[in-house]
Every structure is written in structure tokens, then in C-alpha cells.
N, C-alpha and C positions, 0 to 999 in steps of 0.2 A: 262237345262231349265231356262227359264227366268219371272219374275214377270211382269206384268203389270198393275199398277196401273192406276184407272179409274178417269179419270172427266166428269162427265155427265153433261153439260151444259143448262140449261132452263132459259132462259129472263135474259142471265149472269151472272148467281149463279151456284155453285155447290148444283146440286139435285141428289138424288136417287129414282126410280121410284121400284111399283112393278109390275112386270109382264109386266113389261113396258105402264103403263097408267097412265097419265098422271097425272089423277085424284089425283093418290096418291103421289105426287111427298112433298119430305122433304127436306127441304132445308139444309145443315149442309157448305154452308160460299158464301160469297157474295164478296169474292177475291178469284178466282180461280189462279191468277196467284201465290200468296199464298202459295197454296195448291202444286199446282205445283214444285214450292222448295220446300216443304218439303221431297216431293216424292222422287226429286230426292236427295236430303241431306240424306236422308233415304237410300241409295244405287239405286235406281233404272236407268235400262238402259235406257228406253223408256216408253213415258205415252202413256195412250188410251186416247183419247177423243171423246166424243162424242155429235154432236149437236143439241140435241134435237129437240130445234124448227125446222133445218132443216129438221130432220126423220119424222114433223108433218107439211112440207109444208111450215116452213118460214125459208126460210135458212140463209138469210142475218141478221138476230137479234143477233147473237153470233161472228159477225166478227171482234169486237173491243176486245172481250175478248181474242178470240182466237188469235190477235198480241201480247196481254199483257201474253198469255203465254210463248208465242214465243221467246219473247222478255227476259222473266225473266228466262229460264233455257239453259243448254247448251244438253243437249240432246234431244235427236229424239223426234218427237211426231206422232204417225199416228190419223189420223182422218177418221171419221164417221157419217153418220145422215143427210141425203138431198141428196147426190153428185149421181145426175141423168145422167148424162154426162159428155163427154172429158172436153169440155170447164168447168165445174165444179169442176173436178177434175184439170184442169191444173191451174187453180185460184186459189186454197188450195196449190197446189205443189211451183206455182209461190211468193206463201207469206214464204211459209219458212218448210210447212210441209212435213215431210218426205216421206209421206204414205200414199193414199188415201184409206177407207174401202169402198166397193161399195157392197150395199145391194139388196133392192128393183128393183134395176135397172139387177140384175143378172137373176130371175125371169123376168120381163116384158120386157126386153131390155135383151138381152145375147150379143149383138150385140156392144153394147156400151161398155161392157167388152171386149170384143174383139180391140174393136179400140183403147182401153185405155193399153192394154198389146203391144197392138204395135206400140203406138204412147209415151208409158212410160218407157215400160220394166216393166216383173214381178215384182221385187224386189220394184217398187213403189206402185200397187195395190195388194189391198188383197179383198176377197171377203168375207164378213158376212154371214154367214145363219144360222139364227135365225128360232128355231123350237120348233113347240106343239105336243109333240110324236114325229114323223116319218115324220112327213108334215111340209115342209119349212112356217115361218109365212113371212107378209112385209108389208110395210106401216107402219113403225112404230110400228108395231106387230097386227094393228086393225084387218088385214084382214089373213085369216087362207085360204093358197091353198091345191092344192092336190097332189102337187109337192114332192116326198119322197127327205129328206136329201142325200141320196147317189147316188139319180139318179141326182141331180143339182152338187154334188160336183164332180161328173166322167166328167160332162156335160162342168165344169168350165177348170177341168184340161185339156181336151182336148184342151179346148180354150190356153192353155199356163201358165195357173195359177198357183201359186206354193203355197200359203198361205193360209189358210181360218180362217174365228175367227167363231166356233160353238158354240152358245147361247141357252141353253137350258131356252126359257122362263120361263116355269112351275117353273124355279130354280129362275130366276133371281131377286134379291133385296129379297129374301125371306130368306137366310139366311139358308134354310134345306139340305145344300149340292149339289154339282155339279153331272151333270150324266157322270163320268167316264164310264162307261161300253160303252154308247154311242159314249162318246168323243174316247175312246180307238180304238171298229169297226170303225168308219169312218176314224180313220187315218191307221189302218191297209187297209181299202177295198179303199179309193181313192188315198193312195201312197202320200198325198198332205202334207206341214207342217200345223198343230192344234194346233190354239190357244185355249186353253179351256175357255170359260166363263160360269157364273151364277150359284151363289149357293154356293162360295167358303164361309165358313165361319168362319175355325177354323184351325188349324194348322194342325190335321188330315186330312184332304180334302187336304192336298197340299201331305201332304207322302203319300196318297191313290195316288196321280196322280202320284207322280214319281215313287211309286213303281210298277207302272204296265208295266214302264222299256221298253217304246214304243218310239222309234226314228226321229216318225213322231211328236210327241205328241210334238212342242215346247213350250210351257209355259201355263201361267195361266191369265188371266185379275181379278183383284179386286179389291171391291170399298165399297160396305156397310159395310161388316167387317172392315175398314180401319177409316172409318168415324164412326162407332161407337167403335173402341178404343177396336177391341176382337183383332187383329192384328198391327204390325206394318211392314211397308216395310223393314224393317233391318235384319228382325227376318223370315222372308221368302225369302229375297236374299241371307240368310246364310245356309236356308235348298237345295234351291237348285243349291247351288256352292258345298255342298259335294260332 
């Protein structure tokens, strides 16, 4: 299993939101490229990022950042937040990133996942589904469908997908723990690799994830524990290299 640590980008600052709204967003550093090294000087294999203003409709405000990450570390980065299309996605791919996350567009658009797995190869996208309960959320989490988590993840895989990042909102930036149980069924029922996010907050929540010894399950994304100093990337790349 692998760590991934988070930079959530808004007006070119690293923020952490709850629940993902905006509203609440906290700023903890105004050099993300920064942050970035330390990540990775921390052991880390690969950072998440993600672009907020793009996930709320402005995509293009965090593209200077996102070279200055690029630019400052030697590993992977996949990204997140906006990428409504091929051509969006191949504009993120064409700058340097390794991995596009395509959300919103998986929902209202399946189609454009589709062109994007065969116009990228899997191994370049991964698809987000971000959920309240049992129902896929998007738009930046504003809007709640009626879409169940398992029936979009079978729906992605057919499509060719092989990756998903599972966000359990209710958890996210909140700090009370990830929903393993859920992260767990859906990598056993859609066969896909899971990334787990939201809620990771303490070092228990990462031996709860590995101990439930799932093969789909690949890793974990975290970001508020990290920024507020209950965690560090060194001390979670070394729980799950045991």
C-alpha cells in the first residue's frame, strides 16, 4: 500500500476544506511547491493534488502553481478538480502530469471517460467518486445524485477503468476517521484498485486500512492530519512497507 499525500489548491495556496465547501477552506502555506518537497523528502511516491478552483468552475487559476510543483519534485503527481474532457485532460498530461482524476464528468459525461481510456490508456486516468452515503456526490460535492457508489464503479470498470480514489465526504477534512468498511466492499464488489480518501487522521486509521488485508485496496490519500502535524509522511511510508 502506498501514501498519498494531499495538496488541495485554492487561488494558489494550499487549503484544506470541510466537507468539501469552500466556505470553510484554511489556509496552512502559500508555497505549495514547498509543501511538495517536503512530501516528497518525507518518503513519499506520488502526491494527489487537487484543483480546486477547477472542481468550482475555474480551472485555469491554479496553472502556475501546478508547473511550480512540477517543476520542484521528482515524482509523479496525479491531478484532480475541473478536468471535464480529453482535451483537459490531455493539457494536464501534456504539462508534466502523470494522472488525470476525472470526477464530475464520470456522472454526466461517461462518455468522455471512455475517450479518455482510449485515447490515454488506464494507467493515465483514474476516476473520483466522491459520496454521501451510498450516492455518488459532484460538482465539487455541491450537488448530491442518486447515483449508488457501486453501481458507477462496475459502470467505470466496464468502461476499461482500473483505478478509482473513493472519498467519503461525510469524512473529509473532518478528521473522525475514514469509512473502511465501505472502502473495503467496494474494492471487493467492483474488482477495481481503491484509493481510499477522507477522514484519515491518526495512525490507527492507516493499520485499520491495512489490516483488513484487501488487495484491491491500494493506498490511502492524506492531507489535514499532515498539515496539522498529528502525522507525518515518513511515519506512514514505514507502516505500510511492513
Amino acid at each position: 500500500m502506498i501514501v498519498l499525500p494531499a495538496i488541495d489548491l485554492l487561488d494558489g495556496k494550499c487549503v484544506r476544506l470541510k466537507q468539501g465547501a469552500e466556505s470553510t477552506a484554511k489556509i496552512y502555506s502559500e508555497n505549495p511547491a514547498q509543501i511538495a518537497k517536503e512530501w516528497q523528502a518525507g518518503g513519499a511516491g506520488i502526491i494527489h493534488v487537487v484543483n480546486l478552483d477547477g472542481a468550482f468552475g475555474r480551472a485555469q487559476k491554479n496553472t502556475r502553481a501546478i508547473e511550480a510543483i512540477l517543476q520542484a519534485i521528482d515524482i509523479p503527481i496525479e491531478l484532480g478538480g475541473g478536468v471535464r474532457s480529453a482535451d483537459d485532460a490531455e493539457k494536464w498530461l501534456d504539462l508534466g502530469v502523470s494522472r488525470v482524476i476525472l470526477g464530475t464528468v464520470a456522472v454526466s459525461s461517461p462518455d468522455v471517460v471512455q475517450e479518455c481510456i482510449k485515447k490515454f490508456g488506464p494507467a493515465k486516468i483514474v476516476v473520483g467518486i466522491d459520496a454521501r452515503g451510498d450516492n455518488v456526490a459532484i460538482e465539487g460535492w455541491e450537488k448530491q445524485t442518486q447515483k449508488s457508489v457501486f453501481e458507477l464503479a462496475k459502470q467505470m470498470k466496464d468502461m476499461g477503468v482500473e483505478r478509482i480514489i473513493y472519498t467519503d465526504v461525510q469524512c473529509d477534512g473532518e478528521l473522525v476517521g475514514p469509512n473502511i468498511e465501505r472502502t473495503d466492499r467496494l474494492a471487493k464488489e467492483s474488482g477495481l484498485q481503491v484509493i481510499a480518501s477522507g477522514g484519515f487522521s491518526e495512525i490507527k486509521h492507516f493499520e485499520d486500512l491495512k489490516a483488513v488485508n484487501n488487495a484491491n485496496i491500494e493506498g490511502a490519500i492524506v492531507g489535514t492530519a499532515l498539515y496539522e502535524q498529528n502525522l507525518t509522511v515518513n511515519e506512514l511510508v514505514r507502516l505500510f512497507e511492513q
